[in-house]
C-alpha positions as CSV (number, residue, x, y, z in Angstrom):
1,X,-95.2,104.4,26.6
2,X,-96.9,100.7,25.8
3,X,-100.5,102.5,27.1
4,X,-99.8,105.5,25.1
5,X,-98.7,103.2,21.9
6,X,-101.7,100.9,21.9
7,X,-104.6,102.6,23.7
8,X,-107.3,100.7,21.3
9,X,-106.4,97.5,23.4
10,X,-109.6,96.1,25.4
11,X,-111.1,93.1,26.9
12,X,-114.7,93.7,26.0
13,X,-117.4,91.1,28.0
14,X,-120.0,91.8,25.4
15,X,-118.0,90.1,22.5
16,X,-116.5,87.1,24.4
17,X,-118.9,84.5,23.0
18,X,-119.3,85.3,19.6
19,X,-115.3,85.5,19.3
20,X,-115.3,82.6,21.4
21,X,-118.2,80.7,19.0
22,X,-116.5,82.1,16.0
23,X,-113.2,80.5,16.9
24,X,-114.3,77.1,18.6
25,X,-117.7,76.1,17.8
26,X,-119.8,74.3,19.5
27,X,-117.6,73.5,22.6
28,X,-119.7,72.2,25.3
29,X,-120.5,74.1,28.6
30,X,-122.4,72.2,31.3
31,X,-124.3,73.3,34.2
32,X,-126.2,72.2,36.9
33,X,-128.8,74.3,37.5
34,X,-130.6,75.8,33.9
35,X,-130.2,79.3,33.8
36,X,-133.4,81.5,35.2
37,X,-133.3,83.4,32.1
38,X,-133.7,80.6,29.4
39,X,-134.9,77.6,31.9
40,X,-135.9,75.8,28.8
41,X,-132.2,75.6,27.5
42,X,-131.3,73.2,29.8
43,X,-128.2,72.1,31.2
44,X,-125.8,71.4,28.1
45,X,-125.2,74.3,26.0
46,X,-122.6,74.9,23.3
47,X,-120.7,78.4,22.7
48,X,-122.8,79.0,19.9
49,X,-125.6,78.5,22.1
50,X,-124.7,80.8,24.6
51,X,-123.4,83.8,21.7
52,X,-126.9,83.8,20.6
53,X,-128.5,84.1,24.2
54,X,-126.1,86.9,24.6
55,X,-127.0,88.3,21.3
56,X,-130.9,88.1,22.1
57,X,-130.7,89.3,25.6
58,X,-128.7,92.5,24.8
59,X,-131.8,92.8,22.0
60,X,-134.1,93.0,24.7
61,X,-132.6,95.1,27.0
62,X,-132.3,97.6,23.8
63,X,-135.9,97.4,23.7
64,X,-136.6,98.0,26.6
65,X,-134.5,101.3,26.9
66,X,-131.2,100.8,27.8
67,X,-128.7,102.7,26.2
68,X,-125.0,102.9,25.9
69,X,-122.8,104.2,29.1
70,X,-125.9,103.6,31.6
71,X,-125.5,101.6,34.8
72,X,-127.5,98.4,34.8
73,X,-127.5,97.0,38.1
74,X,-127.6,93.1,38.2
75,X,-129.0,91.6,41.4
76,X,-130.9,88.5,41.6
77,X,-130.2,84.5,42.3
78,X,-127.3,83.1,42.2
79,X,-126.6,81.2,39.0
80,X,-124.5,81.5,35.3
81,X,-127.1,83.5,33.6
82,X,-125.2,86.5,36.0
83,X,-122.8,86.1,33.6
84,X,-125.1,86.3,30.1
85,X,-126.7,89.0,31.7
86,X,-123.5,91.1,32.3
87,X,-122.0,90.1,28.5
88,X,-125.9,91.3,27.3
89,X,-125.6,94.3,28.9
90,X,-121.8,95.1,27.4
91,X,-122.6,94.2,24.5
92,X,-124.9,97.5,23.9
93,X,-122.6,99.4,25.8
94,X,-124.0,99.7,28.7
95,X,-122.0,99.5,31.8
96,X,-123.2,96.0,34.3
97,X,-123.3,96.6,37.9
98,X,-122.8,93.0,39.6
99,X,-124.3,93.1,42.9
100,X,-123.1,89.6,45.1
101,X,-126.6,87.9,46.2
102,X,-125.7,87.7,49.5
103,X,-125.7,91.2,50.1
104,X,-128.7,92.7,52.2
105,X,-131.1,94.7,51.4
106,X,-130.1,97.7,53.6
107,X,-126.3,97.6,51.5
108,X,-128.2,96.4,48.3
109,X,-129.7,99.4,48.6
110,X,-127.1,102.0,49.7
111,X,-124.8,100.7,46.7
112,X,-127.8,101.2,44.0
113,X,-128.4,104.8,45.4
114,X,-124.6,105.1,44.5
115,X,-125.3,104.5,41.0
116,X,-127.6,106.8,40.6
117,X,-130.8,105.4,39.2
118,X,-130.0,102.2,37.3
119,X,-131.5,100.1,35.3
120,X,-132.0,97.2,37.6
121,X,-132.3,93.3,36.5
122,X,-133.4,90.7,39.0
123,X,-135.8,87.9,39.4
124,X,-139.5,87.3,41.1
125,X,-137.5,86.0,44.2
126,X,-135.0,89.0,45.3
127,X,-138.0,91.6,44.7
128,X,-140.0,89.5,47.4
129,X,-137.0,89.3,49.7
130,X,-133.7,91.1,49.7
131,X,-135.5,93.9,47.9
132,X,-139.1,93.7,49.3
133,X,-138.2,97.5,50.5
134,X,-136.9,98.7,47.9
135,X,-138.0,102.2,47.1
136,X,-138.7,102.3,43.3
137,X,-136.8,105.9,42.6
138,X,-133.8,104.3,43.2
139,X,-133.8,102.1,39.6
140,X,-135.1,104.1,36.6
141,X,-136.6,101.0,35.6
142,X,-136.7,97.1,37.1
143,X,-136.3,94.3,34.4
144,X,-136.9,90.6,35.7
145,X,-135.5,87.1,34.2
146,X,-138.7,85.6,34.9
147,X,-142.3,86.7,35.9
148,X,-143.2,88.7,38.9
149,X,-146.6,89.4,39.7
150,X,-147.6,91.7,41.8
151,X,-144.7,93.8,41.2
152,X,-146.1,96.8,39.3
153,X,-142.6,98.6,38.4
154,X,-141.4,95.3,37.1
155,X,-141.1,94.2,33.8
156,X,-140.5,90.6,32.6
157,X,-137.7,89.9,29.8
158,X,-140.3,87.9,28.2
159,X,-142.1,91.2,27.0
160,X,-139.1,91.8,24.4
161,X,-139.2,88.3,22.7
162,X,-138.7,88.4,19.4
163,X,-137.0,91.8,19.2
164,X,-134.8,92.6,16.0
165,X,-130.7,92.0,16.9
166,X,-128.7,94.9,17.1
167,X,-124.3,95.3,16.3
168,X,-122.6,95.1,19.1
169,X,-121.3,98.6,20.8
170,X,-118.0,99.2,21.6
171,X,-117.2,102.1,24.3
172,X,-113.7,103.9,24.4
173,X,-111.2,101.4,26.1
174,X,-111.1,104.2,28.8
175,X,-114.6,104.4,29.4
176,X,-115.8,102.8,32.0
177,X,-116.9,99.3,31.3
178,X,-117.8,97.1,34.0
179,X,-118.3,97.6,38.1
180,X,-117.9,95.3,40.4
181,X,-117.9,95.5,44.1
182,X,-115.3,95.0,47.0
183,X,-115.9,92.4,49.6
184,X,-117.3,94.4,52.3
185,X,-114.9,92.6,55.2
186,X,-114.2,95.8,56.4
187,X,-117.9,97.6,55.8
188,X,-120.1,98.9,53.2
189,X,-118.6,97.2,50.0
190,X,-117.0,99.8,47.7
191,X,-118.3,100.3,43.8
192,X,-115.2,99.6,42.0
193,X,-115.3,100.7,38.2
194,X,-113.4,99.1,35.8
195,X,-112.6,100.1,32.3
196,X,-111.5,97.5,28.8
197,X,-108.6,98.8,28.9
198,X,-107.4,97.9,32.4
199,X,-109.0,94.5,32.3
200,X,-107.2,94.1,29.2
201,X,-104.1,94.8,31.3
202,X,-105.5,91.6,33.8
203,X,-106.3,89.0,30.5
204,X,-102.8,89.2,28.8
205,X,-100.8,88.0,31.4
206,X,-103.2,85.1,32.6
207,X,-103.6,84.1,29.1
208,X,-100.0,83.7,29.1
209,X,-100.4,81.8,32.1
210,X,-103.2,79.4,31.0
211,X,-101.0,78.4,27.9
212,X,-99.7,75.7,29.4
213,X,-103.4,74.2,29.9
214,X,-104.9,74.9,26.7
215,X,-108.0,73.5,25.7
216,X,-108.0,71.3,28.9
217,X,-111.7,70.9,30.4
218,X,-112.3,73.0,33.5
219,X,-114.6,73.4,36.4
220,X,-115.1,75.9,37.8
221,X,-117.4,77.2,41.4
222,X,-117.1,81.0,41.9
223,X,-118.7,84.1,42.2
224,X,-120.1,85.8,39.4
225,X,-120.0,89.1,40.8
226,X,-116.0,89.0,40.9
227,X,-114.0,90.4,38.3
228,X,-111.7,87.3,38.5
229,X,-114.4,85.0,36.9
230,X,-114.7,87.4,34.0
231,X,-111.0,86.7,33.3
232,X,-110.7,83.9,34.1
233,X,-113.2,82.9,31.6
234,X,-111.7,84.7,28.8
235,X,-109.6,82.8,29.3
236,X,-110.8,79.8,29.2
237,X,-112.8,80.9,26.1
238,X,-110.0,81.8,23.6
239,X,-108.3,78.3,24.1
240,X,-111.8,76.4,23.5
241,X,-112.1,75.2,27.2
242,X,-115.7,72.6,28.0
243,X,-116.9,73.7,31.4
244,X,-118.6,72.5,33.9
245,X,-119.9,75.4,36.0
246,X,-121.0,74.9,39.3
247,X,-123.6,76.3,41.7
248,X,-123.6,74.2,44.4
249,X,-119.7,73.2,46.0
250,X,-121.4,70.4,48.5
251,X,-119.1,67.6,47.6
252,X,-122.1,65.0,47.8
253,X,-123.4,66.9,44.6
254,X,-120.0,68.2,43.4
255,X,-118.4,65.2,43.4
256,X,-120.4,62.6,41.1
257,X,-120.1,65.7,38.5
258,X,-116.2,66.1,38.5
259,X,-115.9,62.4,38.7
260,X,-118.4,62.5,35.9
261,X,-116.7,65.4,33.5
262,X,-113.2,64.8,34.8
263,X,-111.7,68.4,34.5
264,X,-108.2,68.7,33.6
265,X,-108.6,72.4,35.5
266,X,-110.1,73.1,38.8
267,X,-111.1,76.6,40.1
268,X,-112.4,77.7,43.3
269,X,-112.6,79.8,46.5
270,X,-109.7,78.6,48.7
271,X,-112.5,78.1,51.6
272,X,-114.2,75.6,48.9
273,X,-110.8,73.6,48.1
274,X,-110.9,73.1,51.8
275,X,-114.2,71.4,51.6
276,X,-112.8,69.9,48.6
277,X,-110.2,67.7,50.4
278,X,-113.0,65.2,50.9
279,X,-113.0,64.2,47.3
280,X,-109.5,63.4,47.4
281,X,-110.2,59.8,47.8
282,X,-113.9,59.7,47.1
283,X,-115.5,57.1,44.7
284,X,-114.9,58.0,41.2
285,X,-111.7,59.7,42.0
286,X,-113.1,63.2,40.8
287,X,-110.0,65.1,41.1
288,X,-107.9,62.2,39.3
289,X,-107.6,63.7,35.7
290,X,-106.7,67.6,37.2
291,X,-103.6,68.8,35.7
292,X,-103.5,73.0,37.1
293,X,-105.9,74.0,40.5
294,X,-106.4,78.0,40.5
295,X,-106.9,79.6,43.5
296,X,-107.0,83.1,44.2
297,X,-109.2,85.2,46.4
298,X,-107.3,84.6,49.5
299,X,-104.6,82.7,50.7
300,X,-104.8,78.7,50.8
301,X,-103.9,76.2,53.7
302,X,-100.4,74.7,53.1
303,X,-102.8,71.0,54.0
304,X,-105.1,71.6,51.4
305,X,-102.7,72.0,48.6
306,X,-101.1,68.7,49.8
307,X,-103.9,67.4,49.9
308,X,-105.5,68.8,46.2
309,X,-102.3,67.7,44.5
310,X,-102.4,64.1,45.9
311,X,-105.7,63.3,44.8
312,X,-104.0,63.9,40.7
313,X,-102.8,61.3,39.1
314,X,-101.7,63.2,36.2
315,X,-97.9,63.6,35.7
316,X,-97.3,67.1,37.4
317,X,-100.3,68.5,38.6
318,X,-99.8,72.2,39.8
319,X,-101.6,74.6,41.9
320,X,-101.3,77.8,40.9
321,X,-102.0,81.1,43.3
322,X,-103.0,84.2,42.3
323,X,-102.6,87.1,45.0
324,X,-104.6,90.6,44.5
325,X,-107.7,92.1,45.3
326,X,-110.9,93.7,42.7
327,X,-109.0,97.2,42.7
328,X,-106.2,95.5,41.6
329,X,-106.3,92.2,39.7
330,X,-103.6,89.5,40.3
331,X,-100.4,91.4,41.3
332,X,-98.4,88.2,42.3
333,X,-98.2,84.4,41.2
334,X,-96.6,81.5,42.3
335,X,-97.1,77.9,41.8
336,X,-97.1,74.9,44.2
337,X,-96.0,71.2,42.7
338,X,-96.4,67.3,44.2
339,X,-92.9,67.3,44.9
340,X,-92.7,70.1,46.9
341,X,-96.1,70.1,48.7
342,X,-94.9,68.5,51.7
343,X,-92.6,72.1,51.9
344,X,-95.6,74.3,51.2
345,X,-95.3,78.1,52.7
346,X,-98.9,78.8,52.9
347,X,-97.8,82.6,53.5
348,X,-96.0,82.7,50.2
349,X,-98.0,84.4,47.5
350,X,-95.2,84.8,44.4
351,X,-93.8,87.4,43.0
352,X,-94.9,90.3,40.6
353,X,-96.2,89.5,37.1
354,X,-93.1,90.6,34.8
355,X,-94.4,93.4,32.7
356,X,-97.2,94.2,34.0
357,X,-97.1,94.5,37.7
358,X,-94.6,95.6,40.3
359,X,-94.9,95.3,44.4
360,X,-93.2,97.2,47.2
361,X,-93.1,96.7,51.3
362,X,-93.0,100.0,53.1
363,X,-92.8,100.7,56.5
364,X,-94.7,103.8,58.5
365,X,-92.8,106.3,56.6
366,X,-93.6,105.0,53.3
367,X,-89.4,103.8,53.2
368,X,-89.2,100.7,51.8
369,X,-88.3,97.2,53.9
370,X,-85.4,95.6,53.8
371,X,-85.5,91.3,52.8
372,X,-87.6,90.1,55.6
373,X,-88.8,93.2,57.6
374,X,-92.7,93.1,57.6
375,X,-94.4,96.2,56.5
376,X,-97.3,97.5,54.5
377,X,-98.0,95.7,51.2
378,X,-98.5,97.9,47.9
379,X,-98.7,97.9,44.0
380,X,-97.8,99.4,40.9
381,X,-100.2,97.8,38.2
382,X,-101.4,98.7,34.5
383,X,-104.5,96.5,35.7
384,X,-105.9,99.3,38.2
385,X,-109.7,100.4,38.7
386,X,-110.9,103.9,37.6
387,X,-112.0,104.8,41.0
388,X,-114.6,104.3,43.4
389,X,-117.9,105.3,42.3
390,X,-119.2,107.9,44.7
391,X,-116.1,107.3,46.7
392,X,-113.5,108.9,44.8
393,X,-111.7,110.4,48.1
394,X,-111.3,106.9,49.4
395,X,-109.8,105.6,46.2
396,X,-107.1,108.4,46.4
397,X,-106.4,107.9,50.3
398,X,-104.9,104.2,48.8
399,X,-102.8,105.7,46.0
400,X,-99.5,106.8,46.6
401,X,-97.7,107.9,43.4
402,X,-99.0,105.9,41.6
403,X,-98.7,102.9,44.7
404,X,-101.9,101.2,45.9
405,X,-101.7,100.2,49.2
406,X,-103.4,96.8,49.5
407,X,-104.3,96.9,53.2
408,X,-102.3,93.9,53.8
409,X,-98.8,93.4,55.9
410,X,-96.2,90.8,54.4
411,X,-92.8,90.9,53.6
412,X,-90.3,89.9,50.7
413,X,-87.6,87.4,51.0
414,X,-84.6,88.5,49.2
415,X,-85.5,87.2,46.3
416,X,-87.9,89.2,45.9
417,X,-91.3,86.7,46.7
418,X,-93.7,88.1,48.5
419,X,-95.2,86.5,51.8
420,X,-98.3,88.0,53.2
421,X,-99.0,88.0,57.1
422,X,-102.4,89.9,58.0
423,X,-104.7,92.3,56.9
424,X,-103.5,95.9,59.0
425,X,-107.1,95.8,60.3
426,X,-106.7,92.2,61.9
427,X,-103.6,92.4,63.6
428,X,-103.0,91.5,67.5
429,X,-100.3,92.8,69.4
430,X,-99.0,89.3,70.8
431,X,-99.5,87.5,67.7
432,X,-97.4,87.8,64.5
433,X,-99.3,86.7,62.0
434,X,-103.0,85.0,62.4
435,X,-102.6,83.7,58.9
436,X,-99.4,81.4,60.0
437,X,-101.0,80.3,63.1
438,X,-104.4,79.3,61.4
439,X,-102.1,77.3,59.2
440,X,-100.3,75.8,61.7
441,X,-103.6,74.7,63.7
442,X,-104.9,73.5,60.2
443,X,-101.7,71.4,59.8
444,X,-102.1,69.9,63.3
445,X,-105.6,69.4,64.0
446,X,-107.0,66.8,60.8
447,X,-110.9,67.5,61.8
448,X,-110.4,71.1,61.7
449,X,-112.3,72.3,58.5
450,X,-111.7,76.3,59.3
451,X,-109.7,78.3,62.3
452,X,-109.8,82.0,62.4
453,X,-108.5,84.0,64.6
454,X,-110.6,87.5,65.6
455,X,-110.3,90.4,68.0
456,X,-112.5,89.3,71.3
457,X,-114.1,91.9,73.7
458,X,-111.2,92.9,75.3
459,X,-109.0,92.9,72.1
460,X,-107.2,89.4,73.0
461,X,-106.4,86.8,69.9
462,X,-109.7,84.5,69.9
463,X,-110.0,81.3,67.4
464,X,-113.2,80.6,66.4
465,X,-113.3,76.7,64.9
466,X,-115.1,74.6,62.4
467,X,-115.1,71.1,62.6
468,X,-115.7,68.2,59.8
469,X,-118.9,67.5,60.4
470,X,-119.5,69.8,63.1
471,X,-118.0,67.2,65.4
472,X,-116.8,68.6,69.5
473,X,-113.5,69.5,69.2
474,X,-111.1,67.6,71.2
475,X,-110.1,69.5,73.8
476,X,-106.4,67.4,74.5
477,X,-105.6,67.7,71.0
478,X,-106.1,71.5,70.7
479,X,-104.5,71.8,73.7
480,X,-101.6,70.1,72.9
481,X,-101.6,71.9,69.3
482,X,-101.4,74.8,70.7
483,X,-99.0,74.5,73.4
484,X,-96.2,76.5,71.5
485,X,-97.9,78.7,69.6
486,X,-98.5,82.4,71.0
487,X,-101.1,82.5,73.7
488,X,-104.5,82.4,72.9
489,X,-108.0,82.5,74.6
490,X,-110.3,79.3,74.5
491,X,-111.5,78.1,70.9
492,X,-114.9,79.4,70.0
493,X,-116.7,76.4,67.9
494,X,-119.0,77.3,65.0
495,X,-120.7,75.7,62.1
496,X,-119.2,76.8,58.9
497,X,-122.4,77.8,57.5
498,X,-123.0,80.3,59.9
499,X,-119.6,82.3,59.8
500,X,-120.3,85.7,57.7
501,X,-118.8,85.4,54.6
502,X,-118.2,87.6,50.9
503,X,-119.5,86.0,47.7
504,X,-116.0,84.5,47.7
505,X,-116.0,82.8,50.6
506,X,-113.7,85.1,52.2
507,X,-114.6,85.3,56.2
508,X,-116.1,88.5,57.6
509,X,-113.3,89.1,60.5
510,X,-114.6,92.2,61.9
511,X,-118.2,91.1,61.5
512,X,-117.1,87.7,63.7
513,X,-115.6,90.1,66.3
514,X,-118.5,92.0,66.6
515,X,-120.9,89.2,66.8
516,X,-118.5,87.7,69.8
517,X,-118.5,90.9,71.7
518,X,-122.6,91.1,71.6
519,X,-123.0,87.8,72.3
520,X,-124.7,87.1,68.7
521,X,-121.9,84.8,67.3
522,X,-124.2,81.0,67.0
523,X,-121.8,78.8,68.4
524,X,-122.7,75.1,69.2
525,X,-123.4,73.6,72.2
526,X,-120.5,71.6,72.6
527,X,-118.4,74.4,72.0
528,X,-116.4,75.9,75.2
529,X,-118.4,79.3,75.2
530,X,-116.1,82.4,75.5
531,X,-115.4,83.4,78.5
C-alpha cells in the first residue's frame, strides 16, 4: 500500500549536491588525490564547489549527445570524480553504468556489450590498458576526463567547456536510474539496475540510522562503483557532513590524514579496517575522535572490532554492521559497543530493518528453519533491483515470491538475529562454517592479517594466510591454534596484495581455489607449499 500511496518518492544522484549546497553551504570535502576531471580544483572543495562541477559536467555531456534514459558507461581510474561523473550523468537523465577499475578488459568488455552500445567515459590511461582492445562498436561514442592522443574515437571533456547549463531531468521513480555491478566472486559480474524508487527505499532507513551522528565529520575509503557509497553519501550530505575521501587505505598515508581531520565517522571495507588496526595506537592517535565505524560489504573479524573501538576515546563509540549485497541493499543491522567487544559474535549480522525489510532461513524445501537450524538465507525488501540487465532469467531463478535468495547459509537465534555461516558455493563437508574458523584463527594468531579458507584440488578445506608484514608464519603457533579446530590441510602463505579481490575488498574464493589447483596461486617462499 505505502508504494502504491507515494510512488513520486526517489533518491535522485543527479540532485544530491545542489540540495546538499542549497541546504549546508560551503561544507568542506577533502581529498587526496585532485579529481582527473578538474585537476586544477585541488584537494579542498566545498559543496557548492562540487554542485557546480556536477552542474557543468552534465552540460557537457549534453553537448556532446547524451540524452535522457541512455546507458553511459563509466570506466576509468580510480578516484572521486567516479562519483561527479555518475551525479553528471543523472542529472540529465541518463542512466550511469559504474564499471569497478579492477575489472579486465575481457569482462570490461562482455559487460559493455550487455549494455548495448553506451556512451562510454574514461581516461587516457584505461584506453591504453584495460581497454587497449576495445572494439569501438561496442560504445556509441568514447568521452575522456582528460586528453588522449592517439585515440581517434575519443573525445576529451575539454571540447564542451563553456557549454550553456541545462535543468536538471528527472526520470519516473520506476525508470531505471543507476546500474551497478555484482562482485564477480562467483564469475562474470552481473549488471544490476537500480531504479529512484528502490534506492529511495535503501536512504530512508540509513538516514534514520545516521541521526544519531549528524553533522559529525566522516572519512570515508570505498568503492565508487558500489551502490552503498551512493547512500551512504546521501547520507552524509543531508546532515552537512566534511569528508575526507580517501584513495589510498595504506595506513603510512592514511594515517597522518585521519590524525590530521579527526573524523568523528569512519567507513570502510572490513578487509581495510583490518589493515586499519595498525592505527589504533599510532602517533597522532587518528582514530581517537571516532564516535560510529560503518562497515558493510562483508562480515568483520570479532579482533578488529575490539580493536577499532579501543583506539576511541570518545564516550561510546559504536561499530555499526550493515549486512546485504548490490541486489539487495542492507537487509540487516546490528551494532557492536566498547563494552561488549570483548563478547563480539563475528557471525552475527542483526536483524531486519523494521519497515522496510524482512529475512527468512529456509531449508531444501523452501520450509522455513526452526531457532538455530542453518539453512539458506533470503529477503523480502522494498530496496530490490529491477533486474539483471541482459540476465533477466538469472534474476528470476533468485526470487521466490517475492523472496531473494542471497546465496548465503546462516541461521536465526530465537530472537530473531541473524548469524551468517558461508556462502552455499564455499561450503566443505567437514567444516561448519569457514567464516567462524577464520575468526577463530584471527583471534588466535596476532600476526595474522587475513586467513581464508578455499576448496583445494581434491576439495579438502585449505587456509591460505597473510601475515603483518609478510612475515613466515610460525609454524608451533598455527599448529597449536589449530589443534581443535576441524581438520585442515597445511596453511598456504600469500601476500595480501596478490589475493584476487572485488572493488570492495571482498576475496575471490573460487578464483583462489582455482589458482591453487593450477599451481598459479603466488605464494612466498617461506610459505609451506601445498602439498
Amino acid at each position: 500500500m505505502l508504494e502504491r500511496l507515494l510512488p513520486e518518492r526517489g533518491f535522485y544522484l543527479g540532485l544530491m549536491f545542489q540540495e546538499a549546497a542549497a541546504r549546508h553551504g560551503r561544507v568542506r570535502v577533502t581529498l587526496d588525490r585532485p579529481l582527473d576531471v578538474a585537476p586544477d580544483a585541488g584537494t579542498d572543495l566545498g559543496y557548492t564547489d562540487l554542485a557546480d562541477l556536477v552542474d557543468d559536467v552534465a552540460a557537457r555531456l549534453w553537448s556532446a549527445g547524451v540524452r535522457p534514459s541512455e546507458h553511459v558507461a563509466i570506466h576509468k581510474r580510480d578516484n572521486v570524480d567516479i562519483v561527479l561523473l555518475a551525479c553528471a550523468v543523472s542529472r540529465i537523465g541518463a542512466v550511469p553504468a559504474l564499471l569497478s577499475p579492477s575489472l579486465d578488459g575481457g569482462v570490461a568488455a562482455v559487460l559493455l556489450d550487455r549494455l548495448h552500445a553506451p556512451w562510454l567515459i574514461t581516461d587516457r590511461a584505461t584506453l591504453e590498458s584495460t581497454l587497449s582492445g576495445l572494439d569501438t562498436g561496442l560504445a556509441r561514442g568514447v568521452l575522456t576526463v582528460d586528453e588522449a592522443p592517439g585515440h581517434a574515437h575519443a573525445i576529451p571533456f575539454a571540447t564542451y567547456a563553456g557549454v550553456p547549463r541545462r535543468a536538471p531531468i528527472r526520470l519516473h521513480p520506476r525508470e531505471p536510474s543507476l546500474i551497478t555491478h555484482s562482485s564477480g566472486t562467483t564469475g562474470i559480474p552481473k549488471l544490476a539496475v537500480h531504479c529512484a524508487h528502490t534506492m529511495w527505499n535503501r536512504l530512508v532507513p540509513q538516514q534514520a540510522l545516521g541521526r544519531a551522528t549528524r553533522g559529525e565529520s566522516a572519512a570515508l575509503h570505498m568503492s565508487f562503483v558500489h551502490s552503498r557509497f551512493y547512500h551512504l553519501l546521501g547520507v552524509l550530505l543531508h546532515f552537512g557532513s566534511p569528508l575526507l575521501l580517501l584513495l589510498d587505505p595504506d595506513p603510512a598515508h592514511a594515517g597522518p590524514l585521519l590524525a590530521k581531520y579527526r573524523p568523528g565517522i569512519v567507513e570502510t571495507h572490513p578487509n581495510t579496517f583490518v589493515l586499519w588496526e595498525d592505527l589504533a595506537e599510532a602517533p597522532g592517535m587518528p582514530l581517537a575522535n571516532v564516535r560510529a565505524y560503518g562497515s558493510t560489504f562483508d562480515a568483520i573479524h570479532p579482533r578488529t572490532v575490539q580493536r577499532l573501538l579501543g583506539a576511541s576515546r570518545r564516550r561510546d563509540p559504536r561499530l555499526v554492521q550493515l549486512y546485504g549485497q548490490s541486489e539487495t541493499g542492507p537487509i540487516a543491522f546490528g551494532w557492536y559497543t566498547r563494552r561488549g567487544a570483548d563478547r563480539v559474535q563475528g557471525r552475527r549480522v542483526g536483524t531486519g530493518i523494521p519497515g522496510f525489510t524482512r529475512i527468512r532461513v529456509v531449508d531444501e524445501r523452501g520450509r522455513t528453519c526452526p531457532p538455530g537450524k542453518p539453512g539458506a538465507i533470503e529477503a523480502r525488501t522494498r530496496g530490490r533491483i529491477l533486474t539483471y540487465l541482459g540476465a533477466a532469467d538469472q534474476y528470476a531463478q533468485q526470487v521466490d515470491r517475492g523472496w531473494w535468495r542471497m546465496g548465503d547459509m546462516g541461521y536465526r537465534d530465537r530472537w530473531g538475529a541473524l548469524y551468517l555461516l558461508d556462502r552455499e558455493v564455499d561450503q566443505h563437508a567437514t567444516v561448519d562454517s569457514n567464516l567462524e574458523v577464520e575468526d577463530e584463527l584471527l583471534s588466535r594468531v596476532a600476526e595474522l592479517r587475513e586467513v581464508i579458507i578455499v576448496h583445494g584440488p581434491s576439495l579438502e578445506p585449505v587456509p591460505v594466510v597473510c601475515t603483518r608484514g609478510d612475515e613466515p608464519l610460525d609454524a608451533d603457533r598455527w599448529r597449536l591454534a589449530t589443534s581443535d579446530l576441524p581438520p585442515l590441510a597445511e596453511p598456504v602463505q600469500c601476500r595480501f596484495e596478490d589475493l584476487p579481490r572485488t572493488s570492495t575488498w571482498k576475496i575471490k574464493r573460487l578464483e583462489i581455489s582455482r589458482l591453487l589447483a593450477e599451481g598459479e596461486l603466488p605464494t612466498l617462499s617461506t610459505a609451506r607449499a601445498h602439498g
